[in-house]
Backbone bond lengths (Angstrom), bond angles and torsions (degrees), N, CA, C in turn:
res aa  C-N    CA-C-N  psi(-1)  N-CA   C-N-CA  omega(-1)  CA-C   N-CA-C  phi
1 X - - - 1.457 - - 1.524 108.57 -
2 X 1.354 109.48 133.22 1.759 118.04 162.32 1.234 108.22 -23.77
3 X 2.036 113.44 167.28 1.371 119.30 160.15 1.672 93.60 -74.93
4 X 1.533 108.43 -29.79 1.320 110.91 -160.64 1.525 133.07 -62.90
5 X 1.574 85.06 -49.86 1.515 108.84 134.51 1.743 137.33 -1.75
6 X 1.504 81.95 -69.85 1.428 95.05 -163.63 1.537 111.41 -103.52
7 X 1.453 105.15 -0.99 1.440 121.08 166.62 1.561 108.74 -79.18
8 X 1.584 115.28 -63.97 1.629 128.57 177.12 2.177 92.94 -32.34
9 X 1.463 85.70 -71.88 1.696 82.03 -169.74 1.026 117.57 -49.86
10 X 1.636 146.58 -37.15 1.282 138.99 175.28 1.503 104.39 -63.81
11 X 1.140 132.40 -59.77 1.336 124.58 -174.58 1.459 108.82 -42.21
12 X 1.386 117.94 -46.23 1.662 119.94 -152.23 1.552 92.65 -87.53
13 X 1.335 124.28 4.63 1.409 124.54 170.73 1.048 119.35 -87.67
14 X 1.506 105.82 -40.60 1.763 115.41 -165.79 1.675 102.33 -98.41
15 X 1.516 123.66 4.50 1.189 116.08 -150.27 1.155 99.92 -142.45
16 X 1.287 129.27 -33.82 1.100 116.94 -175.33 1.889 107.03 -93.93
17 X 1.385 99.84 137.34 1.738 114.20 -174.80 1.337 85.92 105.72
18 X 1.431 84.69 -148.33 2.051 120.77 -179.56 1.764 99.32 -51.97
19 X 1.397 111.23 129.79 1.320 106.05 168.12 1.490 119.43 -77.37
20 X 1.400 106.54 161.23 1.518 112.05 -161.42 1.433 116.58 -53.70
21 X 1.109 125.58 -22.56 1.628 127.73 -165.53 1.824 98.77 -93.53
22 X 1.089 109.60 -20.81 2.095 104.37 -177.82 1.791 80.16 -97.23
23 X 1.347 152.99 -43.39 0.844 151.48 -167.95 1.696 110.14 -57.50
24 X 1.468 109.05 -49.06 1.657 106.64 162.59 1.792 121.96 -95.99
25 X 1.152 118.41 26.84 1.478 143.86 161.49 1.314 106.65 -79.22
26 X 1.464 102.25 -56.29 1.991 114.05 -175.63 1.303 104.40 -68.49
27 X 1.310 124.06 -35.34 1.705 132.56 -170.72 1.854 96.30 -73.76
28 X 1.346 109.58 -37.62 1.416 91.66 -171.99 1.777 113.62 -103.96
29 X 1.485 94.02 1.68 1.980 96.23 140.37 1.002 123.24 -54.21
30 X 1.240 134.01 -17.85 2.163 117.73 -162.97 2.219 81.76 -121.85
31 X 1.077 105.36 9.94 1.394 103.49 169.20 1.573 111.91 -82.99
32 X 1.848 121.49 140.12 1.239 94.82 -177.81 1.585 112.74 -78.33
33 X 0.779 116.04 -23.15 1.678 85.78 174.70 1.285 127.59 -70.54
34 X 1.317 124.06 -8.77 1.488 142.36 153.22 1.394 116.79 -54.77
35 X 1.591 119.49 -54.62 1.288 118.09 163.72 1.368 128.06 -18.82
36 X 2.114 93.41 -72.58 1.312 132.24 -176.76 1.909 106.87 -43.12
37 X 1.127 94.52 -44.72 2.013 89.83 178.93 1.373 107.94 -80.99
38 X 1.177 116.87 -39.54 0.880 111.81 169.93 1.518 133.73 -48.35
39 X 1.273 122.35 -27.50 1.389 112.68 178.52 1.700 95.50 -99.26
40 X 1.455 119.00 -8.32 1.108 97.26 -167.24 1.528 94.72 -87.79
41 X 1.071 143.98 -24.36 1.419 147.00 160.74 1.558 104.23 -46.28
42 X 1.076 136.22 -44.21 1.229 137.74 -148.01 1.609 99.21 -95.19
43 X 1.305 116.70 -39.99 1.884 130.21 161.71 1.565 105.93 -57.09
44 X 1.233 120.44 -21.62 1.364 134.37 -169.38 1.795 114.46 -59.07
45 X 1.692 87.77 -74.06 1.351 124.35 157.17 1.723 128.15 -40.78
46 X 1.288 88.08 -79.47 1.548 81.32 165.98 1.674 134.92 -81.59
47 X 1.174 112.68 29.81 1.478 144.91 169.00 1.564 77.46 -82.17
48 X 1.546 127.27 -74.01 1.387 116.69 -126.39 1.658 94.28 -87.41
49 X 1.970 110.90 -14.94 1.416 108.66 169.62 1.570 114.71 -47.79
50 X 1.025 120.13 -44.10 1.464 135.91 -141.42 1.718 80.93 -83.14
51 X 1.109 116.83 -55.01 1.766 120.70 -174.47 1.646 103.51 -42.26
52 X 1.574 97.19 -75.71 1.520 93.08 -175.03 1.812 117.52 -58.67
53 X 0.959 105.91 -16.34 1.663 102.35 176.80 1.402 127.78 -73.67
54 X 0.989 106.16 -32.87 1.677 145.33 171.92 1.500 100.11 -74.44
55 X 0.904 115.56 -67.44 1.549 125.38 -164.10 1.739 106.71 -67.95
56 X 1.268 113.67 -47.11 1.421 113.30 153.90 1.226 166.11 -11.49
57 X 2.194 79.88 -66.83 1.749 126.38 164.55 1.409 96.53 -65.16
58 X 1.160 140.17 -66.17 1.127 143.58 164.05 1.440 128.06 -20.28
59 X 0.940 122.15 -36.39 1.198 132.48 -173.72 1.264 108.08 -102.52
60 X 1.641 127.06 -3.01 1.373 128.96 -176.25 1.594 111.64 74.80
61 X 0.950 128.10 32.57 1.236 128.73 163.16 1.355 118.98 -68.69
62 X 1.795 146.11 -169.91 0.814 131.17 -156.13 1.902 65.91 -157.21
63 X 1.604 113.72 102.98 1.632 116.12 -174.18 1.348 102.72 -147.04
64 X 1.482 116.50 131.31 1.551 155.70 159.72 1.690 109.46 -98.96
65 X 1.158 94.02 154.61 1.926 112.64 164.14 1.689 106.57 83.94
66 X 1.300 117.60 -156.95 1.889 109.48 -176.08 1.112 112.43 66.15
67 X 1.639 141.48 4.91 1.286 120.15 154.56 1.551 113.33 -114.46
68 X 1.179 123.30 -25.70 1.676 116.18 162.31 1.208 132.97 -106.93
69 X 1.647 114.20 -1.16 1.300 126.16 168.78 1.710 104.15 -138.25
70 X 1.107 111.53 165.48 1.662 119.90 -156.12 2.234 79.01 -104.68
71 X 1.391 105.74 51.61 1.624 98.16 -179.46 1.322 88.78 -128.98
72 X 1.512 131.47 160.53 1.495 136.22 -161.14 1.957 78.60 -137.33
73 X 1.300 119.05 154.81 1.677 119.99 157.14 1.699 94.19 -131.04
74 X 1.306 110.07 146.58 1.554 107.97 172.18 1.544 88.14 -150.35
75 X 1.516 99.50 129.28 1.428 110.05 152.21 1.485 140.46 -26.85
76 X 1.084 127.90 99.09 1.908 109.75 -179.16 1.643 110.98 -57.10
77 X 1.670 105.34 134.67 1.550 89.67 -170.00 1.470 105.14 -103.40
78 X 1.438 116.40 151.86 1.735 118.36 -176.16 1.196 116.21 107.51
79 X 1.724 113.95 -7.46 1.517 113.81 177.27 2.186 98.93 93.12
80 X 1.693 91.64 14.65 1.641 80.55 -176.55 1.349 102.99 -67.89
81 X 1.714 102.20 -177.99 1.527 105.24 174.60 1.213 103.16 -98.45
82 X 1.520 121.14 -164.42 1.671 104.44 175.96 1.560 128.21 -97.39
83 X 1.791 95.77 -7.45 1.655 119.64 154.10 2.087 114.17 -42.30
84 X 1.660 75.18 -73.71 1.755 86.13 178.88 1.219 106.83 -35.31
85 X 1.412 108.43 -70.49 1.820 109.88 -142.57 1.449 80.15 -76.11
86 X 1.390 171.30 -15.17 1.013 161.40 149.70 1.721 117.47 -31.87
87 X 1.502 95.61 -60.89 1.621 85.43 -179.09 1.467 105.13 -87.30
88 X 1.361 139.23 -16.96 1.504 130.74 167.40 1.835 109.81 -52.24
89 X 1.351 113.71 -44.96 1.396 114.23 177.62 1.662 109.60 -60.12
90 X 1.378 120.36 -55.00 1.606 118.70 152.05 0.808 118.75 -23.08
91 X 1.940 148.49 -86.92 1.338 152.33 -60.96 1.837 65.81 -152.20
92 X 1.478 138.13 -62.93 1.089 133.07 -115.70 1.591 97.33 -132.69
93 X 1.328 99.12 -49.41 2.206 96.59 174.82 1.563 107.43 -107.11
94 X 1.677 123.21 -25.66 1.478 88.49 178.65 1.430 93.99 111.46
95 X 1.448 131.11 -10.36 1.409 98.11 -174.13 1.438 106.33 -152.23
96 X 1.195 107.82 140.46 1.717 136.48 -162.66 1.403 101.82 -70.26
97 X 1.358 110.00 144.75 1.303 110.83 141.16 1.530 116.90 -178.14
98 X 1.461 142.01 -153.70 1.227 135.46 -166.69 1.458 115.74 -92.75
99 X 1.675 139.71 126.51 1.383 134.01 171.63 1.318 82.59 -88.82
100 X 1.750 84.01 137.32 1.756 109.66 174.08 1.067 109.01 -61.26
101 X 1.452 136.53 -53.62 1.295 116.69 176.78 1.062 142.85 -96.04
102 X 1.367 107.07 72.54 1.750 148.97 115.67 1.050 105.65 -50.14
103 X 1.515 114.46 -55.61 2.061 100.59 -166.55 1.063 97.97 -93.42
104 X 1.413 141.83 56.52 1.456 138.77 153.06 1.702 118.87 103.52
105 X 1.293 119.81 163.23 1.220 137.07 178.25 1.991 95.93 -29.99
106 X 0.865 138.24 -93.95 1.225 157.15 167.27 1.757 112.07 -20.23
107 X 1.447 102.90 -33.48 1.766 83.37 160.80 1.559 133.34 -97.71
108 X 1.458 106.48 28.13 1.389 131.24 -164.13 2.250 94.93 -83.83
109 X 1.444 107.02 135.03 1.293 121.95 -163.18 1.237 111.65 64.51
110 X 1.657 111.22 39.42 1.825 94.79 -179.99 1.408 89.50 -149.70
111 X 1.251 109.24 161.83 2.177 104.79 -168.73 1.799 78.76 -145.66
112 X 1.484 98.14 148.74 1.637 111.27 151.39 1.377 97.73 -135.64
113 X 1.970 78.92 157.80 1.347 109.85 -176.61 1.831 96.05 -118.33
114 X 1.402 89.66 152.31 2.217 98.52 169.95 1.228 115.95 -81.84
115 X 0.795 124.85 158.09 1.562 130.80 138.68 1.506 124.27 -78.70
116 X 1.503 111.02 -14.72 1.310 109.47 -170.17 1.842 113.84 -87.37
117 X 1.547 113.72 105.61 1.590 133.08 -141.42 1.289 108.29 154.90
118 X 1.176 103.16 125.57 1.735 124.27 152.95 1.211 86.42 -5.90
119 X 2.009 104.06 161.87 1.029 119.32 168.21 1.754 109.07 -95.25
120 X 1.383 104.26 -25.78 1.319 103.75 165.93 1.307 119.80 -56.24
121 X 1.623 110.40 -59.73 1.716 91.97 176.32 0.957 133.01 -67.43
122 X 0.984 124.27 -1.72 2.043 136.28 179.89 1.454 89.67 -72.56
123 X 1.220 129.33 -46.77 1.471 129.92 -136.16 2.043 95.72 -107.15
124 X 1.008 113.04 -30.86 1.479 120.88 150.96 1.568 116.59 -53.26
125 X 1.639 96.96 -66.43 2.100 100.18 -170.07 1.573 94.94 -60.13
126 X 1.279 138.80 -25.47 1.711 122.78 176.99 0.966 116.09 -77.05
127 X 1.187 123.81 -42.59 1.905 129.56 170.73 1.290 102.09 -46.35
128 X 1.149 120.21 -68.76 1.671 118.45 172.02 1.208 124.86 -46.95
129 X 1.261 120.03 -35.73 1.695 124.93 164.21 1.710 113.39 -57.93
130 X 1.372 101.28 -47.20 1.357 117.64 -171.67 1.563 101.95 -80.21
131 X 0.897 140.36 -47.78 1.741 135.71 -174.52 1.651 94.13 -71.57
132 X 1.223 146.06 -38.07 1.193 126.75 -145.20 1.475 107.74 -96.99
133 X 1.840 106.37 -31.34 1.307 130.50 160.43 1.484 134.27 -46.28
134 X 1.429 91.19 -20.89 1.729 111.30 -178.71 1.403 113.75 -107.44
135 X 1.634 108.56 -28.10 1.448 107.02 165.12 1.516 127.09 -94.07
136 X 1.456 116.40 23.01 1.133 121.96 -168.62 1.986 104.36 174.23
137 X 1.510 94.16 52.93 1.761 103.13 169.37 1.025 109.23 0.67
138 X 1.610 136.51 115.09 1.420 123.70 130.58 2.204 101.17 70.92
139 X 0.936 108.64 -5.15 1.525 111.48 153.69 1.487 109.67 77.78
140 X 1.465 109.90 21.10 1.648 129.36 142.02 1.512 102.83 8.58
141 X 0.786 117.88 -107.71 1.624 126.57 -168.03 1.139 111.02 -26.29
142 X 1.067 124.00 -31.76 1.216 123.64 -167.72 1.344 134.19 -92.90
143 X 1.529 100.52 -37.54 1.667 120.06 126.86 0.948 152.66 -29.06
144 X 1.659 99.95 -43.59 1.563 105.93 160.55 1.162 131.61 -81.43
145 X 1.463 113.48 -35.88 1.222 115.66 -179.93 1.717 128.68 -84.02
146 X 1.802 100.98 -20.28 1.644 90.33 -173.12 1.926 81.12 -125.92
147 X 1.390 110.32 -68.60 1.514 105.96 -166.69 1.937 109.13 -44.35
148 X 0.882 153.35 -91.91 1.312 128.65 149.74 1.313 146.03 -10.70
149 X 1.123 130.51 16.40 1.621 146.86 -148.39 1.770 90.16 -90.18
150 X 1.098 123.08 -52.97 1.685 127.49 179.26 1.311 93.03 -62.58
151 X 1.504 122.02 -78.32 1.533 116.76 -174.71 1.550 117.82 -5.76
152 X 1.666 95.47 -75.60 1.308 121.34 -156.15 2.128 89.81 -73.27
153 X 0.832 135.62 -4.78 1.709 124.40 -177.96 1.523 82.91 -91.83
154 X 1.856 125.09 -56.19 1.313 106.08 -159.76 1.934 113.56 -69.87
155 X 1.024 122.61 -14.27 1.560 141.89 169.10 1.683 112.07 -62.61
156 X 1.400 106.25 -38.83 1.695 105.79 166.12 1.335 104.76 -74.38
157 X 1.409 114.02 -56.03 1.578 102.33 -169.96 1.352 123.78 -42.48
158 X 1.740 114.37 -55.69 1.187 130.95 172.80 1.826 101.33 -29.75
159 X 1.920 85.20 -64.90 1.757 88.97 -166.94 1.789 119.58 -40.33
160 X 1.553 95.05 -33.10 1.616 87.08 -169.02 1.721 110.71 -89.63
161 X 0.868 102.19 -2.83 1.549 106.75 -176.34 1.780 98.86 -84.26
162 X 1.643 114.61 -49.45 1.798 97.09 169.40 1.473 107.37 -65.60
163 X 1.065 138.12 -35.53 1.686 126.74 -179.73 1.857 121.74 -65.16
164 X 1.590 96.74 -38.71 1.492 92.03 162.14 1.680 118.91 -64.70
165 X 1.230 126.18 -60.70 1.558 138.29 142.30 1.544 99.52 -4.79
166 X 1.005 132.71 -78.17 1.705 145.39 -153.69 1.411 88.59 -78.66
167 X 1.254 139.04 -43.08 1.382 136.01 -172.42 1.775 113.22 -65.28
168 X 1.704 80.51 -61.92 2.173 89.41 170.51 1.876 126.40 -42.36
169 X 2.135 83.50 -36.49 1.441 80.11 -175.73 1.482 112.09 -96.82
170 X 1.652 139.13 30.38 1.054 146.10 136.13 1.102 110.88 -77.26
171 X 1.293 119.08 -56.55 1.732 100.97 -176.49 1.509 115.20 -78.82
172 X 1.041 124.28 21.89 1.376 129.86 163.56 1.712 101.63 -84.61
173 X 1.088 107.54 -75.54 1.679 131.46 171.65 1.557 101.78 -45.21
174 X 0.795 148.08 -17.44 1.771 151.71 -175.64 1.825 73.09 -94.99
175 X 1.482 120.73 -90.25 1.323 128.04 -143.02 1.887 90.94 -36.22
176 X 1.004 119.69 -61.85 1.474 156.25 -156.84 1.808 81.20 -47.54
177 X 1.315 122.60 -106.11 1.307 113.50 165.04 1.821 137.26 -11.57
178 X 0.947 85.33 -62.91 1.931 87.70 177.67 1.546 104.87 -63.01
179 X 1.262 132.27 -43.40 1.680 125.86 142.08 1.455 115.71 -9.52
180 X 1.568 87.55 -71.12 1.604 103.46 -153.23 1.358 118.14 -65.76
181 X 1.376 95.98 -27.10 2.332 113.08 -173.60 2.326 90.40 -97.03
182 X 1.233 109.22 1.32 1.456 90.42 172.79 2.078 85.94 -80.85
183 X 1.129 108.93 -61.63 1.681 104.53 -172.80 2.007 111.53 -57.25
184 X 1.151 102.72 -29.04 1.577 87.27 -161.57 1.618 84.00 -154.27
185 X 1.589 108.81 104.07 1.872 107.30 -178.15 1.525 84.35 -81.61
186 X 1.460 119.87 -55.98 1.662 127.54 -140.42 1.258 98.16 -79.08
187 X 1.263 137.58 4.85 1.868 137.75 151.45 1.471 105.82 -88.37
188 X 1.435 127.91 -30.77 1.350 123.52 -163.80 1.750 89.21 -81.16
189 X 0.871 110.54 -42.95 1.634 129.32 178.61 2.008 108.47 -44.16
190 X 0.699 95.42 -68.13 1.551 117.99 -171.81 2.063 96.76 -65.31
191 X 1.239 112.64 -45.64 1.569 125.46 166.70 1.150 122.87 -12.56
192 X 1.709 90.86 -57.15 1.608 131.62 -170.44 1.432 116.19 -128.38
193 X 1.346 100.37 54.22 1.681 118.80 -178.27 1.800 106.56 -32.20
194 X 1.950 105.30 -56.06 1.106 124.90 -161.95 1.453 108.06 -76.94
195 X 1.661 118.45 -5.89 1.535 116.74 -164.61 1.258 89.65 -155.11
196 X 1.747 121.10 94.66 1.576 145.68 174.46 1.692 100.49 -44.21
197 X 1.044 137.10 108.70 1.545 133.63 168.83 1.657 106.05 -68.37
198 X 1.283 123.73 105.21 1.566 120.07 172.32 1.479 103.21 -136.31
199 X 1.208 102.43 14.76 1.936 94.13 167.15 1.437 107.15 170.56
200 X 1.302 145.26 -176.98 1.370 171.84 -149.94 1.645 89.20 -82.14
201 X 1.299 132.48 -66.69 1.166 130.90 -151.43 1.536 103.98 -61.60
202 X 1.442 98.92 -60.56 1.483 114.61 166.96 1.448 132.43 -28.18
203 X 1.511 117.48 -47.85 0.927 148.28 -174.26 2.100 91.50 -74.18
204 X 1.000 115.08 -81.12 2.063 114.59 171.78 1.617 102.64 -19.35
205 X 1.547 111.04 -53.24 1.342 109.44 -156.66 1.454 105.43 -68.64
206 X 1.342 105.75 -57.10 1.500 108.39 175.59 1.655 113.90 -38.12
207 X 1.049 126.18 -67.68 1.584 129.85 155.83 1.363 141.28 -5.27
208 X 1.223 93.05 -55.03 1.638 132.66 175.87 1.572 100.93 -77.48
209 X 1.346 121.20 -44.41 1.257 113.22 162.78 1.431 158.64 -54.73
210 X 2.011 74.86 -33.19 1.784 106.03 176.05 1.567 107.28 -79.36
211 X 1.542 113.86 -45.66 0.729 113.50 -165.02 2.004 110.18 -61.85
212 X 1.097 87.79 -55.22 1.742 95.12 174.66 1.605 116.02 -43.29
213 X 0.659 92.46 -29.74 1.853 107.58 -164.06 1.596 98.38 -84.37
214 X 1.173 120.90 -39.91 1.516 135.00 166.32 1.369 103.00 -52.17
215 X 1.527 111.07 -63.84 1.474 91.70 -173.29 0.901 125.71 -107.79
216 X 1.177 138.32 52.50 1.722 175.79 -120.70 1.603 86.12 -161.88
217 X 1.461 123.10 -65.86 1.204 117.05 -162.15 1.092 122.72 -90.83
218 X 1.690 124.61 -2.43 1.121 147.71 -163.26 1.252 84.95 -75.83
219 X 1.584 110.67 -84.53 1.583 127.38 170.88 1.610 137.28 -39.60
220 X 1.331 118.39 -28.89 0.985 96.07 146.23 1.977 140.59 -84.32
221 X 1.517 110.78 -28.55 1.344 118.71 155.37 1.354 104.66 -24.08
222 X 1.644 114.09 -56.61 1.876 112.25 -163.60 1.353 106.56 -66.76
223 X 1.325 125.55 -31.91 1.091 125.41 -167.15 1.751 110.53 -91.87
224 X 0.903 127.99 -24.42 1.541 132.71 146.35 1.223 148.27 -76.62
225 X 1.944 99.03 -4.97 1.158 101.47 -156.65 1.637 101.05 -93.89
């Protein structure tokens, strides 16, 4: 055989795959003192699971995972997606971590966090989870103003469509009255024992009264009934 030979083959031994130095790293894993760090690295980690899991619960989160893998899952809260609550944790606490859906259709409203980090910073990024969580439930504001933003446009519309509605049917009931007090004031009068009819304005208020008072009773009936 060639020098060349026998050069090509040594190289394509030591070189090809995993390079040689992680290749005798793995060999001195099944060593016991390799073992030995090894679990103590691995107690390391899931030390800091147990923090964020704990630290989480605490905070009312909605949290899985941290006891057989050094992976935390927490619910996005508010109905976020795992985009949103991703950059709100950025923009607002400072601290990174994975939107679930990355791992598919099904991890969508769900974020993980690692364990793999200092124990200091584990124990920092929860304080921050935990202080910001308490000064601002479940991340309200944030909900209202951008993650709900469609919600809250289709909720005005609605709103203005019963107020126009509620408006038409006062000035229906106004028209309806001022009719009614041209033939007979001192019945329209007496009507509204509690609300003297002496002009137009008068006449809205009274209205405004009935009407409220109507559905005052509407609503509670539903709610008792």
């Amino acid at each position: 055989m060639s020098l060349h030979a026998l050069w090509a083959r040594r190289h394509g031994t030591k070189y090809n795959g995993a390079p040689y130095i992680v290749q005798r790293a793995g060999e001195a894993v099944y060593s016991a003192a390799g073992k030995a760090q090894l679990k103590e690295q691995v107690a390391y980690y899931m030390n800091n699971a147990q923090y964020i899991l704990k630290g989480l619960q605490e905070a009312g989160f909605t949290v899985s995972g941290g006891v057989n893998a050094p992976y935390i899952w927490l619910k996005a809260p508010n109905g976020m997606t795992s985009w949103e609550f991703f950059d709100y944790l950025l923009e607002n606490v400072n601290v990174v971590g994975t939107p679930g859906s990355g791992f598919g259709p099904s991890g969508e409203h769900y974020f993980r966090l690692t364990a793999f980090g200092s124990y200091e910073n584990t124990v920092e990024a929860v304080d921050r989870l935990k202080r910001f969580s308490y000064r601002q439930p479940f991340f309200a504001i944030r909900g209202m103003e951008q993650i709900y933003a469609g919600k809250a446009e289709k909720a005005i519309r609605w709103i203005s469509l019963v107020l126009i509605a509620l408006t038409a049917l006062i000035v229906w009931r106004v028209n309806y009255e001022i009719e009614f007090m041209m033939d007979d004031e001192w019945y329209s009068t007496v009507l509204y024992a509690d609300t003297p009819i002496r002009n137009l304005s008068d006449i809205i208020r009274a209205q405004i009264g009935i009407i409220s008072t109507g559905a005052a009773e509407v609503w509670l009936m539903a709610c008792y009934s």
